[in-house]
PyMOL Python script that loads the backbone (N, CA, C, O; Angstrom):
from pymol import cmd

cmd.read_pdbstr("""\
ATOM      1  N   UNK A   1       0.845  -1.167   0.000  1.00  0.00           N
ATOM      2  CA  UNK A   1       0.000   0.000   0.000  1.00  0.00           C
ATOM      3  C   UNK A   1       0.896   1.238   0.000  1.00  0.00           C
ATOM      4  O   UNK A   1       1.865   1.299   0.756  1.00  0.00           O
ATOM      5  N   UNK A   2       0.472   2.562  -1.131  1.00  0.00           N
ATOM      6  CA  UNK A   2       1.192   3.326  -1.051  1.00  0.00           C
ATOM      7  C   UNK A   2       0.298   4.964  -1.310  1.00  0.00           C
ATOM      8  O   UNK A   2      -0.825   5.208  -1.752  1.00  0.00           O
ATOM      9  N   UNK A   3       1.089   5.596  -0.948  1.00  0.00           N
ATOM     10  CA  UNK A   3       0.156   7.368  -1.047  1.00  0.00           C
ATOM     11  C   UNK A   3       0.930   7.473  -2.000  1.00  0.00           C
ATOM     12  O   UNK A   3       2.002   7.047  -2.431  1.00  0.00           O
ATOM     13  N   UNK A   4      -0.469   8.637  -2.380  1.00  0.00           N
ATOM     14  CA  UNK A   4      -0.090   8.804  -3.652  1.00  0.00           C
ATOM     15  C   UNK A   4       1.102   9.630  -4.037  1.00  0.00           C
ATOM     16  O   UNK A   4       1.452   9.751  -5.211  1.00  0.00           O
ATOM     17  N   UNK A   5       1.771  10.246  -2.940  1.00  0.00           N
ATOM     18  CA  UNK A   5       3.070  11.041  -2.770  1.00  0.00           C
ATOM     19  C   UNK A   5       3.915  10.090  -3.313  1.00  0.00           C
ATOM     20  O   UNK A   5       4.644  10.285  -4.285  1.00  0.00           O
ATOM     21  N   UNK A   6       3.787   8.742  -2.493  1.00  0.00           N
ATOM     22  CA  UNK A   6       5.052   7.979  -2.968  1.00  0.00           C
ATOM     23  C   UNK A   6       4.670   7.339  -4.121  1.00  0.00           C
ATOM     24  O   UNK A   6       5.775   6.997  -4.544  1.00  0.00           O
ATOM     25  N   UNK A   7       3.786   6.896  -5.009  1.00  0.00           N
ATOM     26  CA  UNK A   7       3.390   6.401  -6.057  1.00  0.00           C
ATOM     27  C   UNK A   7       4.254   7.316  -6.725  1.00  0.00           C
ATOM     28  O   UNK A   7       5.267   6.897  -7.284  1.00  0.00           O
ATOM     29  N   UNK A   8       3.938   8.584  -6.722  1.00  0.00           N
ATOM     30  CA  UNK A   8       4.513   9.557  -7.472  1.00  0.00           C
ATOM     31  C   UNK A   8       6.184  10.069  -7.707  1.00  0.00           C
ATOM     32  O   UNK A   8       6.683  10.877  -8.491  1.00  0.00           O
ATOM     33  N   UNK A   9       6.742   9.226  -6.682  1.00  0.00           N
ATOM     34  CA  UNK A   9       8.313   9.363  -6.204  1.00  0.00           C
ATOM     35  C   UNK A   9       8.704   7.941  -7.272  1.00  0.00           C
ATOM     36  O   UNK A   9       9.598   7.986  -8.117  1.00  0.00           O
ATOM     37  N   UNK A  10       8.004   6.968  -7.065  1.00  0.00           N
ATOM     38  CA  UNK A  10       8.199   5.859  -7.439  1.00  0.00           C
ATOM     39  C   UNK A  10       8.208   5.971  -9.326  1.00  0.00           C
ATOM     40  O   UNK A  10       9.165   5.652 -10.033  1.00  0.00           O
ATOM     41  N   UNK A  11       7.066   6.428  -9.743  1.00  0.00           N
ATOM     42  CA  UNK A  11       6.957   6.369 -11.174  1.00  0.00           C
ATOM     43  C   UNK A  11       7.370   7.995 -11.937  1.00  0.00           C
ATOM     44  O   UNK A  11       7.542   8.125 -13.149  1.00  0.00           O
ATOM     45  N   UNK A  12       7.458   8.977 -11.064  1.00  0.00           N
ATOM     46  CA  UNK A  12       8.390   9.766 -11.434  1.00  0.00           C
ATOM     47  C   UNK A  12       7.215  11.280 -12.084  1.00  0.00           C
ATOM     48  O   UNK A  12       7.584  12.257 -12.736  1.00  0.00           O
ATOM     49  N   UNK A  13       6.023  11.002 -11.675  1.00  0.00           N
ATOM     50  CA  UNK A  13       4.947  11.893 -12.256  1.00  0.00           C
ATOM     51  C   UNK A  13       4.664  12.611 -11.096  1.00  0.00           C
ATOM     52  O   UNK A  13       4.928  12.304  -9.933  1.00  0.00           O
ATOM     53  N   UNK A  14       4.001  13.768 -11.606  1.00  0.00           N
ATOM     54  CA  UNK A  14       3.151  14.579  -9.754  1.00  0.00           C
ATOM     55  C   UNK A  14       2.137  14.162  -9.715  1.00  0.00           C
ATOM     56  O   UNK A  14       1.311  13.866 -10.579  1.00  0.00           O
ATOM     57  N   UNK A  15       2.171  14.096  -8.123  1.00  0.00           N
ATOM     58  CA  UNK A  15       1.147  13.709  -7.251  1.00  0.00           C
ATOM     59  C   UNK A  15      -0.293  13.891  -8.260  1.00  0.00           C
ATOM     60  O   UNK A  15      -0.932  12.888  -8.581  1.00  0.00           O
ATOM     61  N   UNK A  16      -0.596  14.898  -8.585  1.00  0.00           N
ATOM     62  CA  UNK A  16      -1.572  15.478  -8.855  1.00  0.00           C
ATOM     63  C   UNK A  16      -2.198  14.239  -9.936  1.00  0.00           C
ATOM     64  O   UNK A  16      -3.219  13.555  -9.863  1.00  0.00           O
ATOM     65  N   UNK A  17      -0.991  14.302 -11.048  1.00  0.00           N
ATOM     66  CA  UNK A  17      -1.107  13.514 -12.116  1.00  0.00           C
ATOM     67  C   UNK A  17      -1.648  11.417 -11.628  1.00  0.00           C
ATOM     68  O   UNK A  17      -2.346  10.608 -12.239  1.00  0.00           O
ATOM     69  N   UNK A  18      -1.040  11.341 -10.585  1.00  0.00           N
ATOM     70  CA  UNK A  18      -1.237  10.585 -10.066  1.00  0.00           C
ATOM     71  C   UNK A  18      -2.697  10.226  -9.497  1.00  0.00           C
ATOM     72  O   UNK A  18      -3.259   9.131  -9.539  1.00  0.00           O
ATOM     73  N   UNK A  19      -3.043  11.120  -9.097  1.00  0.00           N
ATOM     74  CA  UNK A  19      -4.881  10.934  -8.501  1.00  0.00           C
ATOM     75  C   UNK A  19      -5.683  10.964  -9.949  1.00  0.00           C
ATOM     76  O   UNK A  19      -6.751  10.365 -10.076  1.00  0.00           O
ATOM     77  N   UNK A  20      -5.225  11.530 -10.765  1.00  0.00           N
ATOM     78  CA  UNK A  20      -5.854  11.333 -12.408  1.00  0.00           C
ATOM     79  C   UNK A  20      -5.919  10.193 -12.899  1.00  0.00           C
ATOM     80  O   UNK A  20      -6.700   9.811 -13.770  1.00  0.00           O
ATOM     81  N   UNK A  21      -5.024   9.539 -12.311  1.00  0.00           N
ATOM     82  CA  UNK A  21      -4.945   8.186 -12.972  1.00  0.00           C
ATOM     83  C   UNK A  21      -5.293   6.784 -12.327  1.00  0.00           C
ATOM     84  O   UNK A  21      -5.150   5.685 -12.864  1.00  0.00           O
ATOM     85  N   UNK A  22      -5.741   7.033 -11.164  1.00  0.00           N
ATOM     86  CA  UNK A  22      -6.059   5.932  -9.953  1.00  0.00           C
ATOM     87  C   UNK A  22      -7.438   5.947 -11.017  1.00  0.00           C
ATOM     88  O   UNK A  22      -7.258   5.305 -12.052  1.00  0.00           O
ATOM     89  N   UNK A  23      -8.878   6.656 -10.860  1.00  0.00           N
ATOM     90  CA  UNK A  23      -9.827   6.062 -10.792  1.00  0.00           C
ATOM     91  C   UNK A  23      -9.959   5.067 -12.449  1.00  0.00           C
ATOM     92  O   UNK A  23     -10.881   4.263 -12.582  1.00  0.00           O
ATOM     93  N   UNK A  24      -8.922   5.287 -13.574  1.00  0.00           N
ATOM     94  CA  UNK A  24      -8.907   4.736 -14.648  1.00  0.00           C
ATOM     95  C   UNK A  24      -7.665   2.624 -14.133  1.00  0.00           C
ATOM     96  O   UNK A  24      -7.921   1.458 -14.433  1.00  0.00           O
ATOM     97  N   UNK A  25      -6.683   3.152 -13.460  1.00  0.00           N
ATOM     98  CA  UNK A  25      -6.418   2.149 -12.839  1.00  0.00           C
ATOM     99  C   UNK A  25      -7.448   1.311 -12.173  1.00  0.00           C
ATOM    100  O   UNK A  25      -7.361   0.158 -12.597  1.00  0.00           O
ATOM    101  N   UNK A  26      -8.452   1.461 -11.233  1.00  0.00           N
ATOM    102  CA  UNK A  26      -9.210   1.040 -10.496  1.00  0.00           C
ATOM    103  C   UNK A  26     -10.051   0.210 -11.548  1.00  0.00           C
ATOM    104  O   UNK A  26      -9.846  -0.994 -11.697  1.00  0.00           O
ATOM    105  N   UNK A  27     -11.270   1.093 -12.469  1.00  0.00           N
ATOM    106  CA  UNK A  27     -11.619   0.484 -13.531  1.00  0.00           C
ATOM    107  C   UNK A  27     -11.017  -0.689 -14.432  1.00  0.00           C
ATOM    108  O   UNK A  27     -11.798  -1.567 -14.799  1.00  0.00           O
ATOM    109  N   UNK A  28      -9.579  -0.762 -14.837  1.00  0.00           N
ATOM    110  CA  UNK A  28      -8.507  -1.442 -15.091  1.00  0.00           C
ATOM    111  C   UNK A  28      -8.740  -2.776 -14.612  1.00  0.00           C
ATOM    112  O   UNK A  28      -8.988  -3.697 -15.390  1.00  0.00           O
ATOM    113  N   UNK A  29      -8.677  -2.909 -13.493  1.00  0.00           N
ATOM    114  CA  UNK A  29      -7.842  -3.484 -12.124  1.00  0.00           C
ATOM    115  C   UNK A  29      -9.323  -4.675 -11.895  1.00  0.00           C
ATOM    116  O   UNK A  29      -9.053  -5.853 -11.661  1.00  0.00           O
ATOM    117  N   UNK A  30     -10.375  -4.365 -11.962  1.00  0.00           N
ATOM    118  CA  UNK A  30     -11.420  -4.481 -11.670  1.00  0.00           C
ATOM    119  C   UNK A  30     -12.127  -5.049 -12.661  1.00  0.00           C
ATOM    120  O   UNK A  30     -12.716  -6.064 -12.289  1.00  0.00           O
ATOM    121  N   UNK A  31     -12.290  -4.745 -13.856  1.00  0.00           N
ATOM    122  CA  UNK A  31     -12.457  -5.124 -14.950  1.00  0.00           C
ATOM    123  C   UNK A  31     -12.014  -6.206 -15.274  1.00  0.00           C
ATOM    124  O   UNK A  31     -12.770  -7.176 -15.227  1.00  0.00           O
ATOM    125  N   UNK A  32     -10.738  -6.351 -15.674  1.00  0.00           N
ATOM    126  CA  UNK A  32      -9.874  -7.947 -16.108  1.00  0.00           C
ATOM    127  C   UNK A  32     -10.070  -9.140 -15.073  1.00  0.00           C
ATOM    128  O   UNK A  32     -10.102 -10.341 -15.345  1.00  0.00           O
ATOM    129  N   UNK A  33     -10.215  -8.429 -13.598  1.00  0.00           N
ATOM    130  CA  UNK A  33      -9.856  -9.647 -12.723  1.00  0.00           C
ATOM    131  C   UNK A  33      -8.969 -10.093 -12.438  1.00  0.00           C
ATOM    132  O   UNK A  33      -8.873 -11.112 -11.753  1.00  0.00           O
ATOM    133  N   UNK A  34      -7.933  -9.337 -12.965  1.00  0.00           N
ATOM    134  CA  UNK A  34      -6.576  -9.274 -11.947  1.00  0.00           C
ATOM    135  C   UNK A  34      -6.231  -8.870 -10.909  1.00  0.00           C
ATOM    136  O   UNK A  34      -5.147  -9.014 -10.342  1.00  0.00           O
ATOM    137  N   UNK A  35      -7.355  -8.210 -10.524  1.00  0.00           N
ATOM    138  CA  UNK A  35      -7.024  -7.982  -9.035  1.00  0.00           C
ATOM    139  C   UNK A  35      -8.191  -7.438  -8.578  1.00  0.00           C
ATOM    140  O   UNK A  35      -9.361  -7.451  -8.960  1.00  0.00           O
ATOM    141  N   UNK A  36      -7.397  -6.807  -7.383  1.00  0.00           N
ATOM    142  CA  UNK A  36      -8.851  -6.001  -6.722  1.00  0.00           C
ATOM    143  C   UNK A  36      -8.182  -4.418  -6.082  1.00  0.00           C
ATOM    144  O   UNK A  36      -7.436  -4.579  -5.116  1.00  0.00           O
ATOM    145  N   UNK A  37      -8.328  -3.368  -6.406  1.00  0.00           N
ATOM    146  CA  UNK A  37      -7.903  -2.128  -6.429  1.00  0.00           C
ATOM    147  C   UNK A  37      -8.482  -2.103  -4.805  1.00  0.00           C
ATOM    148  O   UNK A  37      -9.673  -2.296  -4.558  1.00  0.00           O
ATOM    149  N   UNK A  38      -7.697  -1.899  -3.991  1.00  0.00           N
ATOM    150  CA  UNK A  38      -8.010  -1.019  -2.358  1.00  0.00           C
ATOM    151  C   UNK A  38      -7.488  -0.185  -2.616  1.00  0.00           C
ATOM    152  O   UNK A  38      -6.716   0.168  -3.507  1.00  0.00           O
ATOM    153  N   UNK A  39      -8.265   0.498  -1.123  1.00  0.00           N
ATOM    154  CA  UNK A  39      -7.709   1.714  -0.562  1.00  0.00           C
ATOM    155  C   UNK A  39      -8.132   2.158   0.896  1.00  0.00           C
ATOM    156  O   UNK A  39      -9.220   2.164   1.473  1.00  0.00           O
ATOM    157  N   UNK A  40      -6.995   2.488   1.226  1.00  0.00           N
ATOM    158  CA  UNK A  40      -7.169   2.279   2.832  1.00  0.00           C
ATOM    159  C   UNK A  40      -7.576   3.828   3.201  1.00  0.00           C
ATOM    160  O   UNK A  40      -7.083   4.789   2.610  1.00  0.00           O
ATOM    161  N   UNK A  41      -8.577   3.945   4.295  1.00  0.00           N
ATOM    162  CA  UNK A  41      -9.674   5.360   4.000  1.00  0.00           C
ATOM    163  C   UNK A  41      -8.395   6.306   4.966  1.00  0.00           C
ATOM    164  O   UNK A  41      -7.454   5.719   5.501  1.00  0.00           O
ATOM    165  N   UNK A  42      -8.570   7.706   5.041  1.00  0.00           N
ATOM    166  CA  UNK A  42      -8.219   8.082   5.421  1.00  0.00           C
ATOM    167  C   UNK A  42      -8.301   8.924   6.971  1.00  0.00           C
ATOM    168  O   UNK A  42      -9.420   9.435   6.916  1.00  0.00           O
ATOM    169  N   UNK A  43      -7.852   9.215   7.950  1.00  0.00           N
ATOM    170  CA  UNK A  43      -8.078   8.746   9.170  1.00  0.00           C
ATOM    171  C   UNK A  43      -7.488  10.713   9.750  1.00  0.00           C
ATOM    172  O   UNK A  43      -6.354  11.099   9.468  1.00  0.00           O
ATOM    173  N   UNK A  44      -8.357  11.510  10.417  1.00  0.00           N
ATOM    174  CA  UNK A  44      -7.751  12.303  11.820  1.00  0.00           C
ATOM    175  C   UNK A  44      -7.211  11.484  12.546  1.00  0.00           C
ATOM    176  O   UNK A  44      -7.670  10.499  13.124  1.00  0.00           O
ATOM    177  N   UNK A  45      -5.544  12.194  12.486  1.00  0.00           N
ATOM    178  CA  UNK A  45      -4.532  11.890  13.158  1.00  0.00           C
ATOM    179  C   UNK A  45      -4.671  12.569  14.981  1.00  0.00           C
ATOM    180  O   UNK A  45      -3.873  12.174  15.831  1.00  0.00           O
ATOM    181  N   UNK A  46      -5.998  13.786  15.387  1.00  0.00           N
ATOM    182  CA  UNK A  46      -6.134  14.540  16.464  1.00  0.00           C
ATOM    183  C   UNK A  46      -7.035  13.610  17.062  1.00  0.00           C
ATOM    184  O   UNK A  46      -6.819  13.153  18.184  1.00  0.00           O
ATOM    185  N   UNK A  47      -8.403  13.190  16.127  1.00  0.00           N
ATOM    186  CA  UNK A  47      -9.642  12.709  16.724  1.00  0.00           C
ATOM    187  C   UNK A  47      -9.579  11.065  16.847  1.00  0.00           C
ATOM    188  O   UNK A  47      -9.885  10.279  17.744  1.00  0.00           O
ATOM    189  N   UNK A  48      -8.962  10.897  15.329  1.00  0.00           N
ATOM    190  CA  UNK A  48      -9.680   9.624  15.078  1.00  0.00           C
ATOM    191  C   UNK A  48     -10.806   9.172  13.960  1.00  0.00           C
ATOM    192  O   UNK A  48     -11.219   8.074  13.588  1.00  0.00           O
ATOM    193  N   UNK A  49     -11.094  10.472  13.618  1.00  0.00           N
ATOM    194  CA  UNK A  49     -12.425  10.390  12.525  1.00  0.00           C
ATOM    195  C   UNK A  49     -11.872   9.430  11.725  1.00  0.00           C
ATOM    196  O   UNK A  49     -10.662   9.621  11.602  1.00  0.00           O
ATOM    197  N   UNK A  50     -12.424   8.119  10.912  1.00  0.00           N
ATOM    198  CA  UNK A  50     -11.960   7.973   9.755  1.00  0.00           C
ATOM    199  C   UNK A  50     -13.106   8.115   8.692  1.00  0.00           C
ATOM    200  O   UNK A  50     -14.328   8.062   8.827  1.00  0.00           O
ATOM    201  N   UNK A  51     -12.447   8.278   7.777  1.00  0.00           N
ATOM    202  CA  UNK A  51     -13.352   8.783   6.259  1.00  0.00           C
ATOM    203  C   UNK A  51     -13.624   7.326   5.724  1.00  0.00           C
ATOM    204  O   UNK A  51     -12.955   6.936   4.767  1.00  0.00           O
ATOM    205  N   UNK A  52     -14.289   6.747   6.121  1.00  0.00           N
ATOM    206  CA  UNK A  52     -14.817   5.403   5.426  1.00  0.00           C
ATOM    207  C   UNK A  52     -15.580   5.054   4.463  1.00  0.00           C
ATOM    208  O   UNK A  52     -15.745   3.929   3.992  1.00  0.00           O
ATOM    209  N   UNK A  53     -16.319   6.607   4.002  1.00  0.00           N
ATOM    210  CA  UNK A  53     -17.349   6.432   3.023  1.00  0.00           C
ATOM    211  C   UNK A  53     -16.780   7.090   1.878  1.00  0.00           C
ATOM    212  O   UNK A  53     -17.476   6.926   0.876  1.00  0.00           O
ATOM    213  N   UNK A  54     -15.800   7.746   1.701  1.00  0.00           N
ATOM    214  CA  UNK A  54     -15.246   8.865   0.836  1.00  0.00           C
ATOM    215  C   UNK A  54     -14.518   8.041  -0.131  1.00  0.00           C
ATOM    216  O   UNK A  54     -13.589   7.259   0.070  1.00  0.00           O
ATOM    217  N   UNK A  55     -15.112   8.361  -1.214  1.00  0.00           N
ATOM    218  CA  UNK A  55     -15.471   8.271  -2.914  1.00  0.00           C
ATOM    219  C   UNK A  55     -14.444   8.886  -3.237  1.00  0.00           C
ATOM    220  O   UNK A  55     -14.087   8.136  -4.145  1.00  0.00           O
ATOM    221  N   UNK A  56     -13.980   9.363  -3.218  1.00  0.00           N
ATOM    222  CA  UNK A  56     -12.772  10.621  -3.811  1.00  0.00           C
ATOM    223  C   UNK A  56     -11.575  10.104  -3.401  1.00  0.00           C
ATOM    224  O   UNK A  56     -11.512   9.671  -2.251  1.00  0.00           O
ATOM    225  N   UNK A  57     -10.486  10.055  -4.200  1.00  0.00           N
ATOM    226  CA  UNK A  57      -9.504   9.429  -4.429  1.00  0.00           C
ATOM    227  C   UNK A  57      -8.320  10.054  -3.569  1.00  0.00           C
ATOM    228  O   UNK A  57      -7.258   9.506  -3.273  1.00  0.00           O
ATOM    229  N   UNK A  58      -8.911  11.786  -3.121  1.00  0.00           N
ATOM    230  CA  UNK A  58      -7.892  12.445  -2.554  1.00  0.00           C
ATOM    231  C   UNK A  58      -8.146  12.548  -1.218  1.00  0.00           C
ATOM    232  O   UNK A  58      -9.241  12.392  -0.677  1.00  0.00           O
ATOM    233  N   UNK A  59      -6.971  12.849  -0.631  1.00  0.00           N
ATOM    234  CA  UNK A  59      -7.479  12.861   1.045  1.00  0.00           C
ATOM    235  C   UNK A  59      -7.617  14.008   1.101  1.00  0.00           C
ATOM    236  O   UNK A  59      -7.066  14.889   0.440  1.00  0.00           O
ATOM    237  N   UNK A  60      -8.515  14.087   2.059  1.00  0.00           N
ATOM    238  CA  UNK A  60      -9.573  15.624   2.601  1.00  0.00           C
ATOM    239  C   UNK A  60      -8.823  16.388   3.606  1.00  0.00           C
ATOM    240  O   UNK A  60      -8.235  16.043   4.631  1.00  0.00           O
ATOM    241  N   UNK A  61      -8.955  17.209   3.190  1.00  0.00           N
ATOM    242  CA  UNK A  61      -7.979  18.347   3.816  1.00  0.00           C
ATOM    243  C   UNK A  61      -7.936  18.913   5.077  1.00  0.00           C
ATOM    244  O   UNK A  61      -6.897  19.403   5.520  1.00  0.00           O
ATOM    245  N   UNK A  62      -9.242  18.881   5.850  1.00  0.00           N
ATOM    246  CA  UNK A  62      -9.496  18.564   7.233  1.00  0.00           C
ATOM    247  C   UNK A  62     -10.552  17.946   7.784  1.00  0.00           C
ATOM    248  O   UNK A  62     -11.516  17.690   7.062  1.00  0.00           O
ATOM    249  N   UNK A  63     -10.562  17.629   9.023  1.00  0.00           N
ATOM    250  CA  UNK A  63     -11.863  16.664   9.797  1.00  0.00           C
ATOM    251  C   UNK A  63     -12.859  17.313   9.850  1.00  0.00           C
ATOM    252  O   UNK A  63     -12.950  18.269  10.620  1.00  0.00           O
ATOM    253  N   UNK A  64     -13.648  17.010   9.196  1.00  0.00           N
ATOM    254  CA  UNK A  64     -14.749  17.392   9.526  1.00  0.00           C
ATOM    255  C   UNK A  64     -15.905  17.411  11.281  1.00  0.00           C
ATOM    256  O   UNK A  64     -16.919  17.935  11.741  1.00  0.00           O
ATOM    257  N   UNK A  65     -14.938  16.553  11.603  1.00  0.00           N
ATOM    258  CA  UNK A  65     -15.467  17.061  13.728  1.00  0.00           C
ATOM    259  C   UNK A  65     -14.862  17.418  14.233  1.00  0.00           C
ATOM    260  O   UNK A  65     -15.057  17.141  15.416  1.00  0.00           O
ATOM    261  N   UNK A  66     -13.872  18.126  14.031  1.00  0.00           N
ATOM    262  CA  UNK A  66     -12.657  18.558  15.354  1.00  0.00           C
ATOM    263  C   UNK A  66     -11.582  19.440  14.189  1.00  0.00           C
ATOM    264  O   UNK A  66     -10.508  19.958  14.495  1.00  0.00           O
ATOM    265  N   UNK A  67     -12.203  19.434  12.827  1.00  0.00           N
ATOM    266  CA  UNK A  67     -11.816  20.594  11.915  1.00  0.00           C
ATOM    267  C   UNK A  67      -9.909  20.623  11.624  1.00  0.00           C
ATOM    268  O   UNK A  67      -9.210  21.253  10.830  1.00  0.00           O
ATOM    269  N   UNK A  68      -9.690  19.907  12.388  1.00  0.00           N
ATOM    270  CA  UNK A  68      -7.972  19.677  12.344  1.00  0.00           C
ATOM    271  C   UNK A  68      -7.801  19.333  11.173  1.00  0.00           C
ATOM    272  O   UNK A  68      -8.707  18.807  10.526  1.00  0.00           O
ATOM    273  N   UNK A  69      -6.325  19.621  10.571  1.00  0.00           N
ATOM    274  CA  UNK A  69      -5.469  19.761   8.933  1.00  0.00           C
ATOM    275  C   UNK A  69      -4.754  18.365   8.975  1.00  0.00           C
ATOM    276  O   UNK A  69      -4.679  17.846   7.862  1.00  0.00           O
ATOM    277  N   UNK A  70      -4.258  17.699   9.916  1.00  0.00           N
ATOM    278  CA  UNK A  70      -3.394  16.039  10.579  1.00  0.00           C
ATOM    279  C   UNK A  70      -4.409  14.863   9.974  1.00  0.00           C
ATOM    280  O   UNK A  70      -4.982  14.069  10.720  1.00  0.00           O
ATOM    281  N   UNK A  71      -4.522  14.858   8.871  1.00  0.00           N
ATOM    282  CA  UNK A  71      -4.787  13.716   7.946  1.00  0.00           C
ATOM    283  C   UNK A  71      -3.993  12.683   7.651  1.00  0.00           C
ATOM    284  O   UNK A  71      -2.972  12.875   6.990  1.00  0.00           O
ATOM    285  N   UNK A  72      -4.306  11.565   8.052  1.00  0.00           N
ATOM    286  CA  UNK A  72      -3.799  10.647   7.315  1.00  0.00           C
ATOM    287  C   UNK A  72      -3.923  10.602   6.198  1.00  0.00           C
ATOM    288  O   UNK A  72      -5.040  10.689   5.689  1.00  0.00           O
ATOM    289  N   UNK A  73      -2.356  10.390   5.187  1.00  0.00           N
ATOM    290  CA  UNK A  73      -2.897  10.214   4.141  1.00  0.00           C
ATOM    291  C   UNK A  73      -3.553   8.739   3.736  1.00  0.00           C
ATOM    292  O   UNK A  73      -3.481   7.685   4.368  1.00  0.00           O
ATOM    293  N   UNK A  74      -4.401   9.091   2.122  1.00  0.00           N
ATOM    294  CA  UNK A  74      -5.175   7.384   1.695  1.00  0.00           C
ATOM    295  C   UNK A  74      -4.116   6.531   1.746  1.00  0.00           C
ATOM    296  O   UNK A  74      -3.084   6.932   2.285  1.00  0.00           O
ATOM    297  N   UNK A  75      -4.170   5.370   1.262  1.00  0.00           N
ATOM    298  CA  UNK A  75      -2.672   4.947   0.572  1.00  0.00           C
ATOM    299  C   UNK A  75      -3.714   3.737  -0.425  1.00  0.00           C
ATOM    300  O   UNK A  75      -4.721   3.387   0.191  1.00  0.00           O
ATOM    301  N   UNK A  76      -3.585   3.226  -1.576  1.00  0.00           N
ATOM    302  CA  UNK A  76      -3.571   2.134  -2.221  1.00  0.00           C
ATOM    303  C   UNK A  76      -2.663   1.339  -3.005  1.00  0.00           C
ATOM    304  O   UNK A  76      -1.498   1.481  -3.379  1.00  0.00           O
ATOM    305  N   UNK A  77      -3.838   0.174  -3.181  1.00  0.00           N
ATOM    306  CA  UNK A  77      -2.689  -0.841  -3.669  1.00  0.00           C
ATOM    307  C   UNK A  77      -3.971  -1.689  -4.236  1.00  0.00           C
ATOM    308  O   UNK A  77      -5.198  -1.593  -4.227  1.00  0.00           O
ATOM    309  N   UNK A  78      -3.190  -2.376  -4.623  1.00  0.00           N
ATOM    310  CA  UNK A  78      -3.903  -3.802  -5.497  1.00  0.00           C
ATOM    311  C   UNK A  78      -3.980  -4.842  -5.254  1.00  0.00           C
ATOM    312  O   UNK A  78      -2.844  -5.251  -5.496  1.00  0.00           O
ATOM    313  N   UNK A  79      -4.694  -5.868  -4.831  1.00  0.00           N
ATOM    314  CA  UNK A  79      -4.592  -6.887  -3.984  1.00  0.00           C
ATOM    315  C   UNK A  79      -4.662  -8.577  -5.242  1.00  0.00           C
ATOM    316  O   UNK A  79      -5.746  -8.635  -5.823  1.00  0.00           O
ATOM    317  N   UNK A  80      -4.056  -9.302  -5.466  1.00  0.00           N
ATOM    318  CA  UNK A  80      -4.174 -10.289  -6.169  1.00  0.00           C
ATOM    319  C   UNK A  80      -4.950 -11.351  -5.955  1.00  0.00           C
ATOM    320  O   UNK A  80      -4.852 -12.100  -4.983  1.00  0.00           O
ATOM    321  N   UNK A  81      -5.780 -11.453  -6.897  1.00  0.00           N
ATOM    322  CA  UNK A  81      -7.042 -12.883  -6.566  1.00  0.00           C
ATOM    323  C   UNK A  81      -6.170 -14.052  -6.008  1.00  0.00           C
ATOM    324  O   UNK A  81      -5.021 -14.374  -6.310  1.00  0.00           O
ATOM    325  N   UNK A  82      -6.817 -14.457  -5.340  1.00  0.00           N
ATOM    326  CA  UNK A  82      -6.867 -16.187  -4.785  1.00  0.00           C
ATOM    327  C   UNK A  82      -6.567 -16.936  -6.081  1.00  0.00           C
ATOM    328  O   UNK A  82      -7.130 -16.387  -7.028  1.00  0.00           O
ATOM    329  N   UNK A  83      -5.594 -18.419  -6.559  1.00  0.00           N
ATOM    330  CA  UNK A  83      -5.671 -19.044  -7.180  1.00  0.00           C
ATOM    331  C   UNK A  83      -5.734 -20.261  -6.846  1.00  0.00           C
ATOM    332  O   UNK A  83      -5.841 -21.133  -7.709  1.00  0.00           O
TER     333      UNK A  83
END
""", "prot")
cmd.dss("prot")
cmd.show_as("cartoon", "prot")
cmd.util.cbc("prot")
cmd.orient("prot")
């Protein structure tokens, strides 16, 4: 599992470019049956909130209960079917 910071260290593109290209990966990923696209939600590092329902590929910029900026970032990865 990786954020998309380091995805982006790794394959050499920005971040930015990187969240552009997850939800076409995901589709990808999902489609063939090669795998199964996760993503681990993102979590207040003050409260605890985690974002478990959030659709959006980017992590949210603050908590929405305790309003703090200390986000965990998402991180994904791809998980390989059972054979």
């Amino acid at each position: 599992m990786l954020t998309a910071r380091e995805i982006s260290g790794e394959v050499g593109i920005r971040e930015k470019e990187v969240l552009e290209h997850l939800p076409h990966i995901e589709r990808s990923v999902s489609g063939n049956k090669s795998g199964r696209f996760v993503v681990e939600s993102p979590e207040c590092r003050k409260c605890g909130f985690s974002f478990r329902k959030r659709e959006r590929l980017k992590t949210p910029s603050r908590c929405p209960i305790c309003k703090a900026e200390e986000i965990k970032e998402m991180k994904f990865g791809i998980v390989e079917p059972h054979t």
